[in-house]
Every structure is written in structure tokens, then in C-alpha cells.
C-alpha distance (Angstrom), angle and dihedral (degrees) to the residues before:
residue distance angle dihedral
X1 . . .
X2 3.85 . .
X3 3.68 129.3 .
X4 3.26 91.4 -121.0
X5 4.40 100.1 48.0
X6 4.20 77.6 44.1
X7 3.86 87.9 59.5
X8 4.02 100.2 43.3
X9 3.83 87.3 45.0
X10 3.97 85.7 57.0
X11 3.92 90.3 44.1
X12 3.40 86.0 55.5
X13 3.49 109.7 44.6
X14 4.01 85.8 47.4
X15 3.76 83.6 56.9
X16 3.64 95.9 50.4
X17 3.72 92.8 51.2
X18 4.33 93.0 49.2
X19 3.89 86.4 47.7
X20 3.81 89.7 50.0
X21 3.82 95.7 44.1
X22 4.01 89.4 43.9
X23 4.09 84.4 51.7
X24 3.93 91.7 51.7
X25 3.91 94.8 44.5
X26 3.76 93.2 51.7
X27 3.96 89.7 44.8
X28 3.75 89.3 51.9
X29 3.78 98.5 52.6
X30 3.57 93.6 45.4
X31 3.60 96.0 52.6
X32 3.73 82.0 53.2
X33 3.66 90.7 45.7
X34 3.57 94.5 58.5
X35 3.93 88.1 43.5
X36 2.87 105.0 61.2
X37 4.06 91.9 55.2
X38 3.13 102.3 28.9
X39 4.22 111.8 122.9
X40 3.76 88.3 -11.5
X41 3.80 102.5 133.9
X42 4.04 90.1 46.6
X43 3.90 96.1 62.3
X44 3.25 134.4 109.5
X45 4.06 105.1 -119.2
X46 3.68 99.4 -115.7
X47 3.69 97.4 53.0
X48 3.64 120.6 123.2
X49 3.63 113.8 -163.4
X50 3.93 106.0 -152.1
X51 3.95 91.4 50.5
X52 3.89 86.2 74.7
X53 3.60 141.9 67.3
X54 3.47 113.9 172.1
X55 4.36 127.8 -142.7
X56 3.46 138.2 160.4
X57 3.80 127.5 -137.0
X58 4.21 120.5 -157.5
X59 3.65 113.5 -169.6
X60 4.23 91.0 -156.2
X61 4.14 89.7 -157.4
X62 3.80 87.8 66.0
X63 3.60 101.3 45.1
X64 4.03 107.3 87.5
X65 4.41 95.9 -170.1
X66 4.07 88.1 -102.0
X67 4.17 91.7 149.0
X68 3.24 80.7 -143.7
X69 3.87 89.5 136.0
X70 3.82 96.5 40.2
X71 3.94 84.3 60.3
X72 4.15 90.2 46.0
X73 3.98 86.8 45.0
X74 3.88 93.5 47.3
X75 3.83 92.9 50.4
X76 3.89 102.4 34.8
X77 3.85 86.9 47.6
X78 3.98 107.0 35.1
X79 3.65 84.3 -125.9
X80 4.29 103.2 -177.2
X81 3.80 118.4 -116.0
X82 3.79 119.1 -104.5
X83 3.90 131.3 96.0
X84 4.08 91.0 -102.8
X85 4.11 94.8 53.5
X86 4.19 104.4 79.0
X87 3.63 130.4 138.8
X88 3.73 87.0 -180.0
X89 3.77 141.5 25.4
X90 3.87 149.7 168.9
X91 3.58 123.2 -138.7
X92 4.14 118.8 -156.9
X93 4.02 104.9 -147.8
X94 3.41 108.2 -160.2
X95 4.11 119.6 -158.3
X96 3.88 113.3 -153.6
X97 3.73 125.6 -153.0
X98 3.61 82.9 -118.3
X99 4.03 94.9 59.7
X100 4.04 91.0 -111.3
X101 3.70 113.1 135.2
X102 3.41 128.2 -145.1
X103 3.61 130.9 -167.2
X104 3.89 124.4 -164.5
X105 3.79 137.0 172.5
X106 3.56 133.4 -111.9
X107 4.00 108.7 -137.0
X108 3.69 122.7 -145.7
X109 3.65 84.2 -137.3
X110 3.55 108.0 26.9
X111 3.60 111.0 33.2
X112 4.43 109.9 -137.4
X113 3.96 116.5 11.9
X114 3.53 120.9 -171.0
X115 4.11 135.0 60.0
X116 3.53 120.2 -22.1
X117 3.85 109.6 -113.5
X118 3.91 126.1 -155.3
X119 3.54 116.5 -117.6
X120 3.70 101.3 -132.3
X121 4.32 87.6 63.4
X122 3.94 93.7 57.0
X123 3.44 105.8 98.5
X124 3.92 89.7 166.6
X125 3.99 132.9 15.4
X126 4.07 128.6 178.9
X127 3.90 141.4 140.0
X128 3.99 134.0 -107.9
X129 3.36 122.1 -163.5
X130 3.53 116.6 -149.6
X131 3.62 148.2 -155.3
X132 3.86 160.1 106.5
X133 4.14 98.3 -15.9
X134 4.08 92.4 -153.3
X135 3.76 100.2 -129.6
X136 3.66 117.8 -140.8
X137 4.01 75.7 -169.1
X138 3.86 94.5 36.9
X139 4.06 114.8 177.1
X140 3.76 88.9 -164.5
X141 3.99 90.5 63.1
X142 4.00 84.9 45.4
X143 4.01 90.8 56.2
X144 3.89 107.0 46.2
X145 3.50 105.1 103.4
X146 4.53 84.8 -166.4
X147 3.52 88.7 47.4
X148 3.48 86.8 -125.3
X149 3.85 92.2 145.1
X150 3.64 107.7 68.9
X151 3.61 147.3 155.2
X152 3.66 123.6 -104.2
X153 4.07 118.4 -135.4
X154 3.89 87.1 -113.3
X155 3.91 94.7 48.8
X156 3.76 101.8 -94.9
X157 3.92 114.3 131.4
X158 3.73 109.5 -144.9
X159 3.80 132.9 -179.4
X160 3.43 126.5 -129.8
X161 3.89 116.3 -124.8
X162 3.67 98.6 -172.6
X163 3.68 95.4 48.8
X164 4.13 106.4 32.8
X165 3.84 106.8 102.4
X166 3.74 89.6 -168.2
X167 4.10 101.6 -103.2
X168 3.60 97.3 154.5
X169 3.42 88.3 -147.3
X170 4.24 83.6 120.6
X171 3.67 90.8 52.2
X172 3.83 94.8 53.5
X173 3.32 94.8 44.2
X174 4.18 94.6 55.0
X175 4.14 100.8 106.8
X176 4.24 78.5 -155.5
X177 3.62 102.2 46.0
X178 4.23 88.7 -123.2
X179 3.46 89.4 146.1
X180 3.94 131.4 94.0
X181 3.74 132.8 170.1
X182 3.95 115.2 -128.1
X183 3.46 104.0 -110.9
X184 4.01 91.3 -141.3
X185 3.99 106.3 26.9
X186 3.91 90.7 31.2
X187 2.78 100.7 -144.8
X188 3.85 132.5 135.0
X189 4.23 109.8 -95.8
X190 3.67 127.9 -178.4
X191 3.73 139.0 156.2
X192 3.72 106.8 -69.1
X193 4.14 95.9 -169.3
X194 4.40 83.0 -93.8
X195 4.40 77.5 -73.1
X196 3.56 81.9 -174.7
X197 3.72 92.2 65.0
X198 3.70 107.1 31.6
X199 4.32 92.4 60.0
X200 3.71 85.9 61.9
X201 3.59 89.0 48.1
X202 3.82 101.5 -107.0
X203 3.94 126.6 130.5
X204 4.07 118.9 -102.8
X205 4.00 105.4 -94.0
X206 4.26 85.7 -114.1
X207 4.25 91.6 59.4
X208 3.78 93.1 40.7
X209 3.79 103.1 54.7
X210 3.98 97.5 41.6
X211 3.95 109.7 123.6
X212 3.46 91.4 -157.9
X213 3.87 106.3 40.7
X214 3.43 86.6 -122.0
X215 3.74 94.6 149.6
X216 3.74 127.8 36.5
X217 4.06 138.1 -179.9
X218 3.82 145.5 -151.0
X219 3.39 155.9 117.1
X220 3.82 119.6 -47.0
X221 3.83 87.7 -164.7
X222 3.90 95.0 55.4
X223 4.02 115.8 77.6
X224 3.90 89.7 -150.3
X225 3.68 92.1 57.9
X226 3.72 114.5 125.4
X227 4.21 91.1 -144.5
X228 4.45 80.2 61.1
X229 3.56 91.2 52.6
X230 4.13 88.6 48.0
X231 3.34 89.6 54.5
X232 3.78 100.8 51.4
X233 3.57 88.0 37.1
X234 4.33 100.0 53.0
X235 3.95 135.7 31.3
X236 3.24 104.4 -102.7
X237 3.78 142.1 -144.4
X238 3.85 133.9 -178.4
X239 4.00 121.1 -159.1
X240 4.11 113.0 -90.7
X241 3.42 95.5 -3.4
X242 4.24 82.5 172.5
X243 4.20 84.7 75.8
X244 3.58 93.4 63.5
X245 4.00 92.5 -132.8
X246 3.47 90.0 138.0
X247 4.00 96.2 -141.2
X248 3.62 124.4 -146.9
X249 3.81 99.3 -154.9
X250 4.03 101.8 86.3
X251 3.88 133.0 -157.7
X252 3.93 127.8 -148.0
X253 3.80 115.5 -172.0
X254 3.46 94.3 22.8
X255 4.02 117.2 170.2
X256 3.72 113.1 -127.5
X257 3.61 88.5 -123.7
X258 3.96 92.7 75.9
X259 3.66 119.2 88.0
């Protein structure tokens, strides 16, 4: 190698590295930007932000596959119609007498989808509720190359309409397939906890029309929050735990058979 190739490949490489570190800077204050605003004119005035982080707890024995909460989430939300476009679902797992699992969907519209199984080969039936996990360690935040995906100071992760450009890098990246792109704006959707309601104080529409109190939310920050006391008070078990995403929506009762 020359002395002069060794010198451009320097120049280069130097200009590489400013172009990076220019990228990350400008990443970092927009996040912040959009922080800063982000929900502002819906909360309540004494709300502080970094006192909260928000999870959800779903006690699965409880929860008896109503849709009652896909019907609150698809109303509260303006979620589009089509089987692809969910904030929220329930899963049936089905146990056969054979050991075969099978796993079929609740529909908003049409209640169970999938084959029709015969009752004397169930050893074992019960419902999941599903839906954006929350990530403290989220690999959709990691992907966006806007930084449209971000995290909120109380936890939340949020999309940014005005600057998503539709990638679906976010999408792929979801281990729990949460994620949807709007079939009209596109751009990326997903459930957001109803953020809109819980800054003023208010339940998300899925926890407050559950018959069964199946699912329940709070503030992991707050010793008086009823998700604490589920913890302490049930084993508990998050969704791919192997991934290291460290979800904040947590499972008591859990079968073994749900990963």
C-alpha cells in the first residue's frame, strides 16, 4: 500500500466517524425534541412524568376470551378494520390429549378463527391476551433510523406520526408482532397503553371494560400500585424472556406452553 492510498483511507475513515457522530447527535436531540412535547396538552397539570413507569399485569385464569377489550381498543383508538390492524388480541391455546398445541385467535368481529377442534381431544383450554410488551430493552427503538420510536420519560413508547416515513424496520424488529402499519397514513401504529388517557389519570379503554378483571395497570415506580402488589402476590412470567427485552406487560398463571 502507498503512502498516499494509506492517507486517503485515514481521511476517510475520519470522515466516516464525524458523519456517524453528527448522525447520533442529531438523533439524540430530536428524540429529546419530541420529548419534551410529546402528550403535553393532554395532561392533567400536576403530572410529573419521571415519577411513572407504566405496566400491565393479565392474570390469564381470569380472562374468559370475551373481546371485550379488542372492541374498547378498536373504538378508543380508531384502530382500522382488517385482520392485520390490532393493538390488542387474545389467543385461545388449546392442549390436546395428544400433547399438540394449538393456538387460535380471538376476532374482534368474529370471535375464534382457525380449525374446529373436537371436544373430547382438549385436554386443556385458556385465553392470552396480547399486545405491545413495552420494552425497557425495546429492539423497535434500536431500529428507527428517524427515531421516531421512542421512549417516553414515564415508560410509554410512542411513535411519531409526523416524523415516521414508514420503514418497517420497527415492525420487523417487534419479537411480538404488536406492531401494524396504517394502511392510509402508513405509518407504524401500536398500542400505546390508551397514553392519552392514563396522563389524565384514567385507565387504558382494554383494563377498564374487562368483566373479569383479568388485566390490570399501574405504576411500577409507585409502592401503592395495584400491578406491585400483583407481582408480590403471583409467580410471574413476561413473554420471551430469552430476548432480554425486559417487558413491562406481566403474566401470572401462565401455562408453560406460552412463549
Amino acid at each position: 500500500m502507498s503512502l498516499s492510498t494509506y492517507a486517503g483511507d485515514k481521511v476517510m475513515d475520519r470522515r466516516k466517524f464525524l458523519k456517524s457522530l453528527f448522525l447520533l447527535i442529531i438523533a439524540e436531540l430530536t428524540v429529546k425534541d419530541t420529548l419534551k412535547g410529546v402528550g403535553a396538552e393532554e395532561r392533567s397539570k400536576n403530572y410529573a412524568p419521571k415519577e411513572h413507569d407504566y405496566g400491565m399485569g393479565v392474570e390469564v385464569d381470569k380472562c374468559i376470551g370475551c373481546g371485550k377489550c379488542l372492541e374498547a381498543c378498536t373504538i378508543e383508538n380508531d384502530v382500522p378494520k382488517g385482520p392485520f390492524f390490532v393493538r390488542t388480541w387474545v389467543e385461545r391455546y388449546i392442549i390436546k390429549t395428544n400433547g399438540n398445541v394449538i393456538v387460535k385467535s380471538i376476532s374482534r368481529t368474529n370471535g375464534e378463527s382457525g380449525v374446529t377442534i373436537v371436544e373430547k381431544d382438549i385436554l386443556r383450554s385458556f385465553f392470552v391476551p396480547k399486545l405491545c410488551n413495552q420494552c425497557k430493552n425495546a429492539p423497535c427503538v434500536q431500529v428507527c433510523p428517524v427515531a421516531a420510536t421512542f421512549t417516553t420519560d414515564d415508560g410509554v413508547i410512542l411513535v411519531d406520526e409526523e416524523r415516521c416515513i414508514g420503514c418497517k424496520y420497527c415492525i420487523q424488529a417487534c419479537p411480538y408482532g404488536a406492531r401494524y402499519l396504517h394502511p392510509v397514513t402508513r405509518v407504524a401504529e401500536k398500542c400505546t397503553f390508551c397514553y392519552h388517557r392514563i396522563v389524565k389519570g384514567q385507565l387504558p379503554a382494554c383494563v377498564e371494560v374487562c368483566p373479569t378483571q383479568a388485566r390490570l395497570f399501574g405504576n411500577l415506580k409507585s409502592l401503592a400500585s395495584p400491578l406491585i402488589r400483583f407481582k408480590h402476590m403471583h409467580k410471574i412470567r413476561v413473554l420471551k424472556r430469552y430476548l432480554n427485552t425486559e417487558p413491562k406487560v406481566f403474566y401470572a398463571d401462565l401455562d408453560g406452553e406460552v412463549t
